[in-house]
MISE-855120 format. One record per residue (C-alpha): residue number from 1; z, y, x; residue in three letters. Coordinates in steps of 0.25 Angstrom, whole numbers, plus 5000, padded with zeros to 4 digits. Each point is the difference from the previous one (the first is absolute). Example, Ala and Ser with C-alpha at 12.3 -4.5 7.8 and 13.67 -1.06 7.14 Angstrom:
% residues 2
<r><numar>1</numar><pz>5031</pz><py>4982</py><px>5049</px><badren>ALA</badren></r>
<r><numar>2</numar><pz>4998</pz><py>5014</py><px>5006</px><badren>SER</badren></r>
This chain:
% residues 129
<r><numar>1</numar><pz>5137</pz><py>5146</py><px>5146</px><badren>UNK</badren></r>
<r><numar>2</numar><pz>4986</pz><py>5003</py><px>5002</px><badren>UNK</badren></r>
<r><numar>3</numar><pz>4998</pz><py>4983</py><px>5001</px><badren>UNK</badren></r>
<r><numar>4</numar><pz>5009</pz><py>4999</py><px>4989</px><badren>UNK</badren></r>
<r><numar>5</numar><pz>4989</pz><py>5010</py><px>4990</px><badren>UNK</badren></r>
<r><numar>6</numar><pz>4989</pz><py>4993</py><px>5007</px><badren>UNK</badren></r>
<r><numar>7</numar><pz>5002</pz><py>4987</py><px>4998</px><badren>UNK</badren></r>
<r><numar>8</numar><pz>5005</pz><py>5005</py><px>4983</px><badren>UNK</badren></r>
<r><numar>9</numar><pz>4985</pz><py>5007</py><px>5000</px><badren>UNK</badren></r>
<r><numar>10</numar><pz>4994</pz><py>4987</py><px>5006</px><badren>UNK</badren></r>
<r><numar>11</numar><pz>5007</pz><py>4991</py><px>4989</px><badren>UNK</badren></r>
<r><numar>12</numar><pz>4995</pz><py>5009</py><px>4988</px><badren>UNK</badren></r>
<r><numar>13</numar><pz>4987</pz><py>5001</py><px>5005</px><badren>UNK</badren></r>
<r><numar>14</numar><pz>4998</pz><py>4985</py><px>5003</px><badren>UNK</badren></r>
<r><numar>15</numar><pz>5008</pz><py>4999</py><px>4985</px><badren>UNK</badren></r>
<r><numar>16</numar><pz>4992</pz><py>5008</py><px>4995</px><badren>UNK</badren></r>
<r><numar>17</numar><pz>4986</pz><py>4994</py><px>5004</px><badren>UNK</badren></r>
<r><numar>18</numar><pz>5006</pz><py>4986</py><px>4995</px><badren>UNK</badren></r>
<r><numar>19</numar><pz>5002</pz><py>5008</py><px>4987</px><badren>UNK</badren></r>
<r><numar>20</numar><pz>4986</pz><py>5003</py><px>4999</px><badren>UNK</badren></r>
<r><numar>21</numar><pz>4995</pz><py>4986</py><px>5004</px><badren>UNK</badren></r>
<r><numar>22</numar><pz>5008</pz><py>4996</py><px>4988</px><badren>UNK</badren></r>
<r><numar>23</numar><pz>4995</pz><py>5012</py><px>4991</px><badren>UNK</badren></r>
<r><numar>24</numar><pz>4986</pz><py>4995</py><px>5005</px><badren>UNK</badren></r>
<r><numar>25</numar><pz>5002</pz><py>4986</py><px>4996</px><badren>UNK</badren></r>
<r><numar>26</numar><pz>5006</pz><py>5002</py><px>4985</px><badren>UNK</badren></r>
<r><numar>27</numar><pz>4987</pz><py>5009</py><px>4997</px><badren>UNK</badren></r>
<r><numar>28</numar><pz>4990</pz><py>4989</py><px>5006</px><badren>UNK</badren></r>
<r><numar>29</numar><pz>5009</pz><py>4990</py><px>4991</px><badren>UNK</badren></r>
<r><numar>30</numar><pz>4999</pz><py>5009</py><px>4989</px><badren>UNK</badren></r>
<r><numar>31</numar><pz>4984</pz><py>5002</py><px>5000</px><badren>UNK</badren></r>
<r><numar>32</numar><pz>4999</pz><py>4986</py><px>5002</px><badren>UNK</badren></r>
<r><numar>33</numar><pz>5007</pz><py>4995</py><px>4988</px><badren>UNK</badren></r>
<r><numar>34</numar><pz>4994</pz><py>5011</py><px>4993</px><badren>UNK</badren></r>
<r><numar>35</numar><pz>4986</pz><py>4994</py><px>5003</px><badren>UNK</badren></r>
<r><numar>36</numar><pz>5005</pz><py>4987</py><px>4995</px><badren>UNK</badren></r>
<r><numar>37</numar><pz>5005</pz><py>5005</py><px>4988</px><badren>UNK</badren></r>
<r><numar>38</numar><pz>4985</pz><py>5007</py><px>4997</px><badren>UNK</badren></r>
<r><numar>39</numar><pz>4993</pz><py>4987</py><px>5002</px><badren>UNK</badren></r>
<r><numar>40</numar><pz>5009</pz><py>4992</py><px>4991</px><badren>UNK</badren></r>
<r><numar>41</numar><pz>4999</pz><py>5008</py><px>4990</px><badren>UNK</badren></r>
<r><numar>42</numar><pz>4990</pz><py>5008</py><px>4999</px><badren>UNK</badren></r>
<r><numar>43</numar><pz>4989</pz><py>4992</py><px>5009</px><badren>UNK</badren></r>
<r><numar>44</numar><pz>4998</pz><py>5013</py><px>5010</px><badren>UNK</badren></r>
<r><numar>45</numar><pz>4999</pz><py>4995</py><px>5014</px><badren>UNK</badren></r>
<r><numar>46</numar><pz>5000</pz><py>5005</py><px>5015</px><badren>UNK</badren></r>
<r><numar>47</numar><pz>4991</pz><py>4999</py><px>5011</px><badren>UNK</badren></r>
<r><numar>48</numar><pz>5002</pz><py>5006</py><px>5014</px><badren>UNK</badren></r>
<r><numar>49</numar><pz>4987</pz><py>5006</py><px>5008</px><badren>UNK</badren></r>
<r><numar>50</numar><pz>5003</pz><py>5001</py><px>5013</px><badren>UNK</badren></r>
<r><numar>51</numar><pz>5004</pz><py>5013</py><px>5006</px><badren>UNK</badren></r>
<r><numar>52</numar><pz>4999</pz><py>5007</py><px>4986</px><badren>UNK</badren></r>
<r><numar>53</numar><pz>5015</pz><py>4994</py><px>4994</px><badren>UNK</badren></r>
<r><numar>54</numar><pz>5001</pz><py>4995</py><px>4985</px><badren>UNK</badren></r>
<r><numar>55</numar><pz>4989</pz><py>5003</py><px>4987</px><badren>UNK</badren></r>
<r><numar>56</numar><pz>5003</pz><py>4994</py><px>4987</px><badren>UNK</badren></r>
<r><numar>57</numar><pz>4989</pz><py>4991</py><px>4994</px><badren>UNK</badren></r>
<r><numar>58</numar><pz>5001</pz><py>5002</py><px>4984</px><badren>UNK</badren></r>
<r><numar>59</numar><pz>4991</pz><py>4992</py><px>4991</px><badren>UNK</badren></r>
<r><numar>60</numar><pz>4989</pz><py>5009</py><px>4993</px><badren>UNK</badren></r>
<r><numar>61</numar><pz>5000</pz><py>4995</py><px>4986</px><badren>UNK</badren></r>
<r><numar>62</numar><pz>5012</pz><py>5003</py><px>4990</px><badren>UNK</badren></r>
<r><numar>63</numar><pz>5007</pz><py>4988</py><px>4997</px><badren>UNK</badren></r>
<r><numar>64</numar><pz>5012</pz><py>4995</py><px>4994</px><badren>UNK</badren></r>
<r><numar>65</numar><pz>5010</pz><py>4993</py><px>5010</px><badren>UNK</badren></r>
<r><numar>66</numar><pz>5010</pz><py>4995</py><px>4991</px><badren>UNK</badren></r>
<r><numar>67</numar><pz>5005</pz><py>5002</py><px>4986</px><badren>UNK</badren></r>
<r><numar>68</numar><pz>5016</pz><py>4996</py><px>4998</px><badren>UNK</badren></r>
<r><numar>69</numar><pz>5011</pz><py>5002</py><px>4991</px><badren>UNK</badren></r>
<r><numar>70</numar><pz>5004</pz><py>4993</py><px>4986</px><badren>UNK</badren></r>
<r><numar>71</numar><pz>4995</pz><py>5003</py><px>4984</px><badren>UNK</badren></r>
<r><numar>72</numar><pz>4998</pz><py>5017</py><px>5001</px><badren>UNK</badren></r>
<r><numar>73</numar><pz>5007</pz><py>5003</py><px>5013</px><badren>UNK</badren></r>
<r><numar>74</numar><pz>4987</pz><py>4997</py><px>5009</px><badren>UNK</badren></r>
<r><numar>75</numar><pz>4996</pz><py>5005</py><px>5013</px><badren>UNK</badren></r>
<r><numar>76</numar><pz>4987</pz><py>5000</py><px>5006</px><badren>UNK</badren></r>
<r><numar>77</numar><pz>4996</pz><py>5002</py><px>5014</px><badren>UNK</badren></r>
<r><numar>78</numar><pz>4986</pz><py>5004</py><px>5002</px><badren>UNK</badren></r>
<r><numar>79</numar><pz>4992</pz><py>5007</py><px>5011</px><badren>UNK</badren></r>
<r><numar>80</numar><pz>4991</pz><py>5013</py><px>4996</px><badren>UNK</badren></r>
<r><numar>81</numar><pz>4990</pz><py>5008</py><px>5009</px><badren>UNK</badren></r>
<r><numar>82</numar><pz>5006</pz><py>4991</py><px>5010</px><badren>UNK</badren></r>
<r><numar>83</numar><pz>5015</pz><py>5003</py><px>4999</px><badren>UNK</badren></r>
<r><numar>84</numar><pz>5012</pz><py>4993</py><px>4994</px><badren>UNK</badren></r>
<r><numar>85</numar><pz>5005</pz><py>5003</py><px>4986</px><badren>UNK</badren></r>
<r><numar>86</numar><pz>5011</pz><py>4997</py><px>4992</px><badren>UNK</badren></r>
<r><numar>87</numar><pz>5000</pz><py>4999</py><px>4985</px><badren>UNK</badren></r>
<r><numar>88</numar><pz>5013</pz><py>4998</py><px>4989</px><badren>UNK</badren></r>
<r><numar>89</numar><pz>4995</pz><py>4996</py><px>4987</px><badren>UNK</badren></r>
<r><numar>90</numar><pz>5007</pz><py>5010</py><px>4994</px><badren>UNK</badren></r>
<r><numar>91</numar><pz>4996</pz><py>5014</py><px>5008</px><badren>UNK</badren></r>
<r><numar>92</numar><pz>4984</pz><py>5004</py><px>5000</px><badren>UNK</badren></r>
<r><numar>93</numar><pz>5002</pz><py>5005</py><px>5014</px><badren>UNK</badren></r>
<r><numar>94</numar><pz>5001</pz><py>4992</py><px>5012</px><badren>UNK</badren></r>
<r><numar>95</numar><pz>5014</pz><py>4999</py><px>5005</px><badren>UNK</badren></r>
<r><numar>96</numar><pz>4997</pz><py>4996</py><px>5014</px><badren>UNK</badren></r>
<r><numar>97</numar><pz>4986</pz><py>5007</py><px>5006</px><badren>UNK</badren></r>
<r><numar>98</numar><pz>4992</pz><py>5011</py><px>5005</px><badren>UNK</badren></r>
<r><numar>99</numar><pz>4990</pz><py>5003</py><px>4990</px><badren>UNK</badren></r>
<r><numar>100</numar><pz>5003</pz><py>5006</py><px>4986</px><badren>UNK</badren></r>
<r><numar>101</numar><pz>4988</pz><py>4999</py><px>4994</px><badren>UNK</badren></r>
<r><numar>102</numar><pz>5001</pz><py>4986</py><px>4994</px><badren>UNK</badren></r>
<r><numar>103</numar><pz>5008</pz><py>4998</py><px>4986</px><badren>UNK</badren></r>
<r><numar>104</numar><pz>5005</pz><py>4986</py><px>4996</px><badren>UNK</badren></r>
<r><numar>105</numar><pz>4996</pz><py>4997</py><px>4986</px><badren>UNK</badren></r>
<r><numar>106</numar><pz>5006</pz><py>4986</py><px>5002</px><badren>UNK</badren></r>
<r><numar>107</numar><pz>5003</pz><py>4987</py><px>5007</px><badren>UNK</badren></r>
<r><numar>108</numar><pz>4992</pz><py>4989</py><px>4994</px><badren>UNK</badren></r>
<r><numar>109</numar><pz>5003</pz><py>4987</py><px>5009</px><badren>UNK</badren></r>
<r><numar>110</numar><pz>4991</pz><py>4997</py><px>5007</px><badren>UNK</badren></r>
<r><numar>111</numar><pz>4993</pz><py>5015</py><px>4998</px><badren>UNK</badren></r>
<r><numar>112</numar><pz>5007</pz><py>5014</py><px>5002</px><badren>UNK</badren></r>
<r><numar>113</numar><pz>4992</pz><py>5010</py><px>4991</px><badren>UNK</badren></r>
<r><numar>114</numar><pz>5000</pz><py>5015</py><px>5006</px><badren>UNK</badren></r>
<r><numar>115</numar><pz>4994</pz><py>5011</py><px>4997</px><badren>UNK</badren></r>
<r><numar>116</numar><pz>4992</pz><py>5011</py><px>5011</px><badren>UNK</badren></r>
<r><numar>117</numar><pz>4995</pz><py>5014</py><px>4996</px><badren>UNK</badren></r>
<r><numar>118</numar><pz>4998</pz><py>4994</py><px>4986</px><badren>UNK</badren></r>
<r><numar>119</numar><pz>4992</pz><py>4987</py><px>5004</px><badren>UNK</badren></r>
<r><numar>120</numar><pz>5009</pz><py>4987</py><px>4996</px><badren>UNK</badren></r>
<r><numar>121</numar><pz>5000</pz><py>4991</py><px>5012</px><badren>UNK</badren></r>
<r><numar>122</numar><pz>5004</pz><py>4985</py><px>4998</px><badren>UNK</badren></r>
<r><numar>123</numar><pz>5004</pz><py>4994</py><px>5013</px><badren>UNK</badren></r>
<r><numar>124</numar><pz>5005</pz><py>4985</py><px>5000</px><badren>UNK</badren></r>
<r><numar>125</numar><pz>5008</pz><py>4990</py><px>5011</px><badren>UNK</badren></r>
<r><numar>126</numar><pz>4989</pz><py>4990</py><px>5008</px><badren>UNK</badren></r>
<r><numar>127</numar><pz>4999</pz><py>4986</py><px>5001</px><badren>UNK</badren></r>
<r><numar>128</numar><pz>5002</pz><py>4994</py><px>5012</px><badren>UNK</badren></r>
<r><numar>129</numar><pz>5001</pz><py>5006</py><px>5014</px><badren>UNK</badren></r>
């Protein structure tokens, strides 16, 4: 009996560790597709330093990334202070973002009028790469 409850603790332990070899690989997948994701649409990359792990490279400058939809329903992605925003033509605060402090006045294509503290910011698409 007692080979019989060795052998049942060595199986869960060896199942176990394939478990978190699996739950290992899934997060990994998961972080990776969520890099690409960032890149694609918002333009944010990553870059390894060796030893130190992963850091985020935002651009510096607000910018709109993409402005999409038809007639009244618009969207507009844009980045401000560095981080990624979303904005629905018809709600004045983003719906997607960390920062509250911007207001949409409206989207314009090519521009996306907002407004900061009181001060009106226009900020519109770029040509080219």
């Amino acid at each position: 009996m007692a080979v019989l409850f060795n052998g049942a603790a060595a199986l869960a332990r060896e199942q176990a560790t394939q478990q978190s070899t699996i739950d290992e690989l899934l997060r990994l997948d998961s972080q990776a597709a969520l890099l690409a994701a960032r890149k694609n649409i918002f333009g944010i990359t990553q870059h390894t330093q060796a030893g130190l792990g992963a850091d985020v490279v935002r651009p510096e400058s607000n910018q709109v990334l993409a402005i999409y939809g038809v007639g009244k329903l618009l969207t507009a992605e844009v980045l401000l202070d560095s981080e990624p925003h979303v904005f629905k033509h018809s709600r004045a605060r983003p719906v997607w973002g960390s920062s509250l402090q911007y207001r949409l006045e409206r989207i314009l294509p090519p521009c996306v009028y907002l407004k900061k503290s009181g001060q009106a910011q226009v900020i519109c698409l770029r040509k080219g790469p």
